[in-house]
Structure formats: structure tokens, C-alpha cells
C-alpha positions in Angstrom: 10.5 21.8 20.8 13.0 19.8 22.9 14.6 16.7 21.4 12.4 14.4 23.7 9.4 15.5 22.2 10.4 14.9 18.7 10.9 11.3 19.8 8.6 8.3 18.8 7.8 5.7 21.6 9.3 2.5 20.7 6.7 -0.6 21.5 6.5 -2.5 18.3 8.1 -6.3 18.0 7.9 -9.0 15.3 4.5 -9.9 15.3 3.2 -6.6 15.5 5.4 -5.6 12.4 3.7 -8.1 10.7 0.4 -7.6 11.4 1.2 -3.9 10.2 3.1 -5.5 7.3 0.1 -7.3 5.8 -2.7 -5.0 7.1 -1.2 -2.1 4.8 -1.6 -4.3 1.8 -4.4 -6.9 2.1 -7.3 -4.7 1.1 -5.4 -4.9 -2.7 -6.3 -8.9 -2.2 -10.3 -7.7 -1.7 -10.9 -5.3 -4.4 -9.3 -2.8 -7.1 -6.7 -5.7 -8.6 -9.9 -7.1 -10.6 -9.7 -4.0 -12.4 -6.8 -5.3 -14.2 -8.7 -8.3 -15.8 -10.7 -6.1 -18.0 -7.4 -4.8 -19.3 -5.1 -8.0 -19.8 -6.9 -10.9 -18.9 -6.1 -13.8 -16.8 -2.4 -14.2 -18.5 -2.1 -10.1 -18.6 -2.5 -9.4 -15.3 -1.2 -13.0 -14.6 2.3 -12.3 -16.5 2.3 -8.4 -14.7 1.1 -9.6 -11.5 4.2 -12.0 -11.4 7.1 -9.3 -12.0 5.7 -7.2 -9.6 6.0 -10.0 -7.6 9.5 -10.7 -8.4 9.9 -6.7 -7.8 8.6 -6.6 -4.3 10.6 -9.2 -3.1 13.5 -7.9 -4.6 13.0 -4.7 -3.3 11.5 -5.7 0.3 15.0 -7.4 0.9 17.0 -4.7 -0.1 14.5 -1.9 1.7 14.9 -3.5 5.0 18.9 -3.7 4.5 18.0 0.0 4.7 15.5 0.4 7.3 17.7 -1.9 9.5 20.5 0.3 8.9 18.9 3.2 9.3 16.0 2.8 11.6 14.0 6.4 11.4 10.4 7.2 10.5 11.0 8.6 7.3 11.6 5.5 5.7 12.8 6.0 2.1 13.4 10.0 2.6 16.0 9.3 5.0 17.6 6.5 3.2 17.5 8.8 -0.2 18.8 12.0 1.9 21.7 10.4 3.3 22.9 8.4 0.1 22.0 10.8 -2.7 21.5 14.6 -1.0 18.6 16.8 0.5 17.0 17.1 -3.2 16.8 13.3 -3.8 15.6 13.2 -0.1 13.1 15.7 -0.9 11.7 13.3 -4.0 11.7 10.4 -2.3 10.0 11.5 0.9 7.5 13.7 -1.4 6.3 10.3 -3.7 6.1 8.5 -0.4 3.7 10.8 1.2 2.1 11.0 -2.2 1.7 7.2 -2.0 0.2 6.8 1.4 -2.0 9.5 1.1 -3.6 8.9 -1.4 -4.5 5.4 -1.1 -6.6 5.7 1.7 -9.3 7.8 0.1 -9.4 4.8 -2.5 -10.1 2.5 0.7 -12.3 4.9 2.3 -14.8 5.2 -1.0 -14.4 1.2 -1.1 -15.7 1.1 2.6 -18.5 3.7 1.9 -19.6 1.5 -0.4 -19.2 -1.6 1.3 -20.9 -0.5 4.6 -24.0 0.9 2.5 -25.3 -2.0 1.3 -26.2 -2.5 4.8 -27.4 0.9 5.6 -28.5 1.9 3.0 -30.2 5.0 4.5 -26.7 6.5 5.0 -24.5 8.3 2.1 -21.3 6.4 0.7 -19.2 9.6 1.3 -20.3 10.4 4.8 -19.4 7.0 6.0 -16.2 7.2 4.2 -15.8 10.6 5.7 -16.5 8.9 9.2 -14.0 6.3 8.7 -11.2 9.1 8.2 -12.2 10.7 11.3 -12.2 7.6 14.1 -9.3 6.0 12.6 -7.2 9.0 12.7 -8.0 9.3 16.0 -7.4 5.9 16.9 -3.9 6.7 15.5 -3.7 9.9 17.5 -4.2 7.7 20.8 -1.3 5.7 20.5 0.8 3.6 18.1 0.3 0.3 20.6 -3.1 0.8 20.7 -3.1 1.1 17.0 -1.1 -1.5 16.4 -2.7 -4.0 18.4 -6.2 -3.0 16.4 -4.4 -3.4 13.5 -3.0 -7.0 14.2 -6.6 -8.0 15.0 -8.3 -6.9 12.3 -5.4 -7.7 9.9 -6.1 -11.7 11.7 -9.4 -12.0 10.5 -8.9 -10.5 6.7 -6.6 -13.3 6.4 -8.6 -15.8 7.8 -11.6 -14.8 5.5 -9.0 -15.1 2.4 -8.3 -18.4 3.3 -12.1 -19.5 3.8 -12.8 -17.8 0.5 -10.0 -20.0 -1.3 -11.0 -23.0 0.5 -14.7 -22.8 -1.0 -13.7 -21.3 -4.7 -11.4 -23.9 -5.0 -14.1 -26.3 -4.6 -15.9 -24.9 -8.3 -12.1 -24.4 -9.5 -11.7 -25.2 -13.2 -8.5 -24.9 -14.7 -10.3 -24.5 -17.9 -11.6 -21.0 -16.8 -8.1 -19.8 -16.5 -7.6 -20.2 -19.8 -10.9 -18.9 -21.1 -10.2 -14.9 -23.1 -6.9 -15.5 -21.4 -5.4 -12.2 -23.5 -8.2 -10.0 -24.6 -6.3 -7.0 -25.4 -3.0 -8.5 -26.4 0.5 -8.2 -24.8 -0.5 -4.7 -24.1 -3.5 -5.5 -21.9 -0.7 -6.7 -19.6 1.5 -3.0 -19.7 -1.8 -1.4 -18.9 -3.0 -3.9 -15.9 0.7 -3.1 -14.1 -0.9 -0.6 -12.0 -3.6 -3.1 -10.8 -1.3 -5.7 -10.4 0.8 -3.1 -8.1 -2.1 -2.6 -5.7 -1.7 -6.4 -5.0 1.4 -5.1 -2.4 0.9 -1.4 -2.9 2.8 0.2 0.6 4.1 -3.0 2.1 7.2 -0.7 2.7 4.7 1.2 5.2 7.2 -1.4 7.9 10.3 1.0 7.8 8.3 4.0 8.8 7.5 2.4 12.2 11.4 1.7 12.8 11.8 4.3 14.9 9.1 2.8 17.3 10.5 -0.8 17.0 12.0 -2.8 20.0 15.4 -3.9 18.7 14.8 -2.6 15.2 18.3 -4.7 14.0 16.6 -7.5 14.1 12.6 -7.5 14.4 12.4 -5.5 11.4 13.8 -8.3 9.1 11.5 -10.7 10.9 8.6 -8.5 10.4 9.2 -7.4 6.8 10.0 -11.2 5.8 7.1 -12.5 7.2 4.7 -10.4 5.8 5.6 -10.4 2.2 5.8 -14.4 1.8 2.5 -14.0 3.8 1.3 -11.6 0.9 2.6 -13.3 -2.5 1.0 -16.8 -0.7 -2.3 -15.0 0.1 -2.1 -12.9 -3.5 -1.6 -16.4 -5.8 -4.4 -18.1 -3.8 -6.6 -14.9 -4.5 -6.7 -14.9 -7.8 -6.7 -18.4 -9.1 -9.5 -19.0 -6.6 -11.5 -16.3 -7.3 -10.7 -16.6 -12.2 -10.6 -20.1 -11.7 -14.6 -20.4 -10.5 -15.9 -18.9 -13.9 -13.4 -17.0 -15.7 -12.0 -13.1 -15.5 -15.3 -11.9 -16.9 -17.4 -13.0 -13.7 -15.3 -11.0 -11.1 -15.5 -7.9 -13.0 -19.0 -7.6 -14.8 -21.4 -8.7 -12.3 -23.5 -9.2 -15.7 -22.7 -8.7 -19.3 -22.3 -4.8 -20.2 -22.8 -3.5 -16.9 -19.7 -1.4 -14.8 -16.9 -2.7 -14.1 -17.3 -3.6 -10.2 -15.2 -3.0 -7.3 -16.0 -6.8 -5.7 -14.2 -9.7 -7.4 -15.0 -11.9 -4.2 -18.2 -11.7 -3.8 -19.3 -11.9 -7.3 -16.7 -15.3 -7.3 -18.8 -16.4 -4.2 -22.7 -15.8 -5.4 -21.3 -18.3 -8.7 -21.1 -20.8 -5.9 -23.4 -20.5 -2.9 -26.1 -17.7 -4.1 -26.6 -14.5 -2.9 -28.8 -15.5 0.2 -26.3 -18.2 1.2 -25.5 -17.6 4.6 -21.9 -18.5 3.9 -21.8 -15.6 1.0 -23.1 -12.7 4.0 -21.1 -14.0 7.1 -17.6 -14.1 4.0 -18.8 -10.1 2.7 -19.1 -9.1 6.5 -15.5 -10.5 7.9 -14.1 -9.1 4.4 -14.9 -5.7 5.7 -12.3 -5.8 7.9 -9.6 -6.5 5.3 -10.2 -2.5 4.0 -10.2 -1.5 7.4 -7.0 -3.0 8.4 -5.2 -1.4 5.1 -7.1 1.9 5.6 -5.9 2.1 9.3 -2.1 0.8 8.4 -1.8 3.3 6.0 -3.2 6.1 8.2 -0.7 5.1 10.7 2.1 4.7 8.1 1.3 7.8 6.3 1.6 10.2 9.5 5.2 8.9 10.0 6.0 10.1 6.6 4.8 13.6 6.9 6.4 13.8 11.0 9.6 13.3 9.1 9.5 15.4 6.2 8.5 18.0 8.8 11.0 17.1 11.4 13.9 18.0 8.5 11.9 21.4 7.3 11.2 20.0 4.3 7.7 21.1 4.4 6.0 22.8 7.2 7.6 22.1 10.9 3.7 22.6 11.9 3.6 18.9 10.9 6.9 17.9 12.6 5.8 18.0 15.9 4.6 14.7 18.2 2.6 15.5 21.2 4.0 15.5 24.3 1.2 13.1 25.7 0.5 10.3 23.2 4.1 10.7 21.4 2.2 10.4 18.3 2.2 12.9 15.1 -1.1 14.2 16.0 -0.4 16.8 13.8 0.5 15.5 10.3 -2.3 12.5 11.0 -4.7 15.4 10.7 -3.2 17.7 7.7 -3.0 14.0 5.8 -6.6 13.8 6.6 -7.8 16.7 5.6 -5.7 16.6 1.8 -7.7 12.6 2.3 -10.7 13.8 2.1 -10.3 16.7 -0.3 -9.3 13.6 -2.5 -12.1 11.4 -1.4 -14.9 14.3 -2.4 -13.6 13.9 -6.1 -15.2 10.7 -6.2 -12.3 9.7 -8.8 -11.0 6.0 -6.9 -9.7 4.9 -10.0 -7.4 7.9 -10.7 -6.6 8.1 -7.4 -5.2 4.6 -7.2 -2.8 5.3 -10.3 -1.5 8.1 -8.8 -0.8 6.4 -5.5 0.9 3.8 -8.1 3.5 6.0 -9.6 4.2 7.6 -5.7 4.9 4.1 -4.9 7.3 3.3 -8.5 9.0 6.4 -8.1 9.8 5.9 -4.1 11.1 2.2 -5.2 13.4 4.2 -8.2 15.1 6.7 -6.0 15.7 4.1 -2.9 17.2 1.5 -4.9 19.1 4.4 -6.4 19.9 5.5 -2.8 20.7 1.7 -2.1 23.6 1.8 -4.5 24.8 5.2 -3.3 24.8 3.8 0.4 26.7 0.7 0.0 29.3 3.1 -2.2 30.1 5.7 0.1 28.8 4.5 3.3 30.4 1.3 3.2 31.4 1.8 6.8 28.2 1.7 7.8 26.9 -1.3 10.4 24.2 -3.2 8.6 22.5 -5.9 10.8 21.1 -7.6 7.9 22.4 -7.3 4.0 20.6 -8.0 1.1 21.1 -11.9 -0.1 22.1 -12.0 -3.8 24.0 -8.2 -4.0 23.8 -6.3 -6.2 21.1 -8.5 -8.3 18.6 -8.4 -6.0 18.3 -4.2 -6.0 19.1 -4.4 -9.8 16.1 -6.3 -10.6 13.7 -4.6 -8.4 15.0 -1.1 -9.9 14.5 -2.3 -13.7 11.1 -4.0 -12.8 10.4 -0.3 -11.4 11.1 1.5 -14.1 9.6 -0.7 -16.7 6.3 -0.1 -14.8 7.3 3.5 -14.5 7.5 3.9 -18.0 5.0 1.6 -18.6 2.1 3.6 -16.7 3.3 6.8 -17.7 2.0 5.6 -21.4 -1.2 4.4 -20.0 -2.2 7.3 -17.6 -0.4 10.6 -19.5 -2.5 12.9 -17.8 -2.2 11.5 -14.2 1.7 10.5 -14.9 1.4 14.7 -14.9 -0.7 15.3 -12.3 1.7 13.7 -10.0 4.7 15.8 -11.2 2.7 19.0 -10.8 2.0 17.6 -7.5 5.6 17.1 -6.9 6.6 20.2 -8.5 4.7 22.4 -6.2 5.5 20.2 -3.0 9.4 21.5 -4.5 8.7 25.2 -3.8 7.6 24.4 -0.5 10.8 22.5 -0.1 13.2 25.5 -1.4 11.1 28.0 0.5 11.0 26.2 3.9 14.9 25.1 4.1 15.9 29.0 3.2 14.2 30.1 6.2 
């Protein structure tokens, strides 16, 4: 394959970054971070959704020091490769792969679920299965095209969260905040990190589309910036709007003893305006498009990953390959499909969050690792935009990560080891594909 080929076509600016920004992520603001309540309460998941805050803007600022710097599709594997060595590489492009595949077949279920309460008459898993299939393709067409569906749809999600605050806050009562606040104790909050995580889970999905960015130097800063004070504004607004109409307990049980759901919003909503409201149907319809727009980001971010890690032989160089026509990696978009939906079919979302979650906390570890290492030996090295604060800003953001680390690791023993087996086996791939 000639070098041309293995190029990426570079058509992304600002806006577009941050339309891709917040599409990856706003889909945590619609369902899955409810989860979290049952385990700490409104001050649990209140006191672990804020250092997760803290740690994503710590880290986001640092990051795009990085991706600025070093402007290729890998994102975190290159960044880790060229500061700590091929084997740190190999880890840090591994858990990012791990991360953004596996949190689309979360999304995918959610949307199987969403679009069958209005057709019924169709299974939950073959319109999940359908959703894998046209927005892969959609990615296979062209990143402009994709990004430009992505802006749009990303648009209206945020639109609807802001029309959803607007009418919680009118039954907002502080007093509900405070109701059960801590059910579990200070350990409800350790074990809601992970939900609290999926608030931003894969906002660093910007520095894989780098390499396709018009004057990356400079838009990637804008784009990354935008999108993450775009994000804590739109994840604060969320969740006190949605506890504060009638308390944690009435966005997770849509009655007492039943399951907890997957729909903090519209249970919020049908306290206010009734189920047959048609404020509530026209808010659940546009809401839709907030999954979409994270399940298409992520797609798109996700095949960048894999293009890289097979560009650099770290797994197959079948998946290294971008087609001649689109310039897209039509090839890894598929193979991260297919391992999608073999996920999907397990039918575990919950499990399949957490272990997105530690990809994501173990790809924060190693780059702020790599951060470090760069800015040691690689002091040479232009960098458009440095992180404010140095080095406090990467400090905090690699000590919030590996409190969580350790944290959910506690929590979630047996999937803390599924992901190392995972990891482990991706590592004989690894060995076996740079020897030859």
C-alpha cells in the first residue's frame, strides 16, 4: 500500500470538532448515569460525579497539548508510543480500542430499546443490530459526511437537554436533593464512579480525528475546549433538573421494587406533564437522537483507533488499510462491528459499560504517564498549545484516574479481569504481529 493511501482526508474545523466532541458523550446525559443513584445517592454520585469532573478537565487540557503536538489518528497510542515505548504504546492503544468498542453495543441495546416502544412488532436486538450496520456505513462514506450528520444530530440532543431542564426546573425542589441523599454510605459514592464516568465517557474521541483536521495546531484546542465546558454545563443542569423534580428514587425505579430503568428523563418528565402529554412524546422522540449522535461519534472515533494500531502492526495490517475511494478505514469500521455485535448479543449493557470504564481509566493512566515522559525527553518538541497550570493539571487528572481505577477494580473484580484477559490476549497478537 502506497503512503497516499494510508492517508486520512483532512476536512474537519472547529465547529465540526465540536459537534464530534459532544456527540461522543451526550448520550451518558440520557441514560446509564442514573444507574449510579441506586448506588450512592444524590451526594454519592453527586460528590463522584464532581472529581470526575475535575478529572476530565484536567485531563482534556493536557490531552489536547498532546493531540496538538502530535496530530495522528491514534490518539493516545501514539502519544504513549513515542513518550514511553512500543509496549506502553501497545497498552494504551489496546484500552482505547477497548473503550470505544465497547460502548457502542451499550448505546445500540439503549436504542433497541428506545425505538421499540414505538414498534413494538420489531425485536430490541435486530434494531440495534440495524443501527450497527447503516451507521458503519455512513462512516464508510466519508468522514465530512459523517461529520456533518453528527453535528446535526449532536444540535438537537442538546437542544432537547435544555428544554428538558427548562420544564424540570419548573417542579424543582431543592428539598428532593436532599431526600436519601447517601443511602449506602461513603461507599455508595466509590461504587457510582463508573456511572459518573459515563457522564464524559470518550470525549477524548477529538484527537483521533487530528489527522483529518484543517489546521490541527489550532482548531483542535478550540474544538476540545468548547465541547467539554459544553459537557460539564449540560451534565450539572442534567442531573439537578432531572433529582431535583422528585428525588433519586423517581429516575431509577419507575415504581417501588421494580428494575432499575435505563430512562431517568422520561420518568423525571411523566412526574410533571403525564405520560400522554404531548410535551413528554415530542421530549422522548428528539431524545433519540442524543444516542444516535454518541453511537455514530464513537463508530467514527473507534475506526481511527483500530486504522492506527494496524497502520503500526500492532494487530493485524488487514485493519490498517483506508480505501482508496472514500479515504476512510473501511476496514477496521467493519472488524469493530462485527466484535460490536458479538458484544451486543450478550445482552449484558451494564457489564459492558464497566468495562468500557476501566478502557477509558486505564487510557487516561498511561497518557498522562506519556504526558510526563514527553515534556521530559521531548522537550524540543513544538507544542502549539501547553497545558495551563503544569504539571498540576496532569497530576490531578492522573491521581483522580487511578483512584477510580482502583476504586472500580474493588467494585467489578470479575470484569476488572475480564478486561486484562482481554488485554492479555490482544498482547500475543501484539508480540506475534511485530516479529513478522
Amino acid at each position: 500500500m502506497t503512503e497516499q493511501k494510508s492517508e486520512l482526508k483532512k476536512t474537519l474545523g472547529p465547529l465540526m470538532l465540536w459537534g464530534l466532541g459532544v456527540g461522543y458523550v451526550i448520550s451518558g446525559m440520557y441514560f446509564g448515569w442514573n444507574l449510579g443513584l441506586a448506588e450512592g445517592g444524590t451526594l454519592g454520585l453527586a460528590v463522584a460525579t464532581f472529581f470526575i469532573i475535575v478529572m476530565y478537565v484536567t485531563f482534556t487540557f493536557s490531552y489536547t497539548e498532546m493531540a496538538c503536538a502530535i496530530p495522528k489518528a491514534g490518539g493516545a497510542f501514539d502519544y504513549a508510543r513515542m513518550g514511553l515505548g512500543k509496549h506502553w504504546g501497545y497498552l494504551a492503544g489496546m484500552a482505547q480500542s477497548i473503550e470505544f468498542i465497547f460502548a457502542p453495543p451499550a448505546i445500540a441495546a439503549a436504542i433497541g430499546a428506545y425505538l421499540h416502544m414505538f414498534l413494538p412488532q420489531v425485536d430490541v436486538m435486530t434494531i440495534a443490530i440495524v443501527a450497527y450496520l447503516i451507521f458503519t456505513g455512513l462512516n464508510m462514506i466519508g468522514v465530512r459526511s459523517a461529520a456533518y450528520f453528527e453535528l446535526f444530530v449532536t444540535v438537537l440532543a442538546v437542544v432537547e437537554l435544555l428544554i428538558f431542564s427548562g420544564v424540570s426546573f419548573t417542579a424543582f425542589d431543592v428539598e428532593n436533593l436532599k431526600r436519601n441523599a447517601l443511602p449506602n454510605g461513603w461507599g455508595g459514592a466509590f461504587a457510582a464512579i463508573p456511572f459518573a464516568i459515563w457522564f464524559f465517557l470518550a470525549i477524548e474521541g477529538v484527537a483521533n480525528v487530528a489527522e483529518e483536521t484543517k489546521n490541527p495546531q489550532k482548531n483542535i484546542l478550540k474544538g476540545f475546549g468548547s465541547a467539554i465546558v459544553t459537557l460539564v454545563v449540560l451534565c450539572v443542569l442534567t442531573f439537578t433538573a432531572a433529582v431535583g423534580v422528585a428525588g433519586w428514587e423517581a429516575v431509577v425505579y419507575p415504581e417501588p421494587g421494580a428494575t432499575a430503568s435505563d430512562s431517568p428523563l422520561p420518568l423525571a418528565l411523566a412526574h410533571i406533564v403525564g405520560e400522554n402529554n404531548v410535551l413528554y412524546h415530542l421530549l422522548i422522540t428528539i431524545g433519540l437522537f442524543g444516542l444516535i449522535a454518541s453511537f455514530h461519534g464513537i463508530i467514527l472515533a473507534a475506526g481511527r483507533s483500530t486504522l492506527e494500531l494496524g497502520r503500526e502492526r500492532y494487530v493485524s495490517p488487514f485493519v490498517g488499510k483506508v480505501h482508496p475511494k472514500t479515504q476512510t478505514p473501511v476496514n477496521a469500521l467493519i472488524v469493530n462491528m462485527l466484535i460490536g455485535i458479538i458484544a451486543l448479543l450478550t445482552g449484558k449493557t451494564g457489564e459492558i459499560i464497566t468495562i468500557a470504564c476501566f478502557g477509558a481509566l486505564t487510557l487516561y493512566i498511561v497518557s498522562m504517564v506519556a504526558f510526563f515522559a514527553l515534556r521530559k525527553n521531548h522537550a524540543e518538541m513544538e507544542r502549539p498549545f501547553k497545558v495551563p497550570l503544569y504539571p498540576y493539571f496532569p497530576a490531578i487528572a492522573l491521581l483522580i484516574a487511578v483512584v477510580a481505577m482502583i476504586a472500580m477494580s474493588v467494585y467489578n473484580l470479575e470484569l476488572m479481569l475480564i478486561f486484562w484477559v482481554i488485554v492479555g490476549v490482544g498482547y500475543v497478537s501484539f508480540r506475534w504481529y511485530q516479529r513478522s
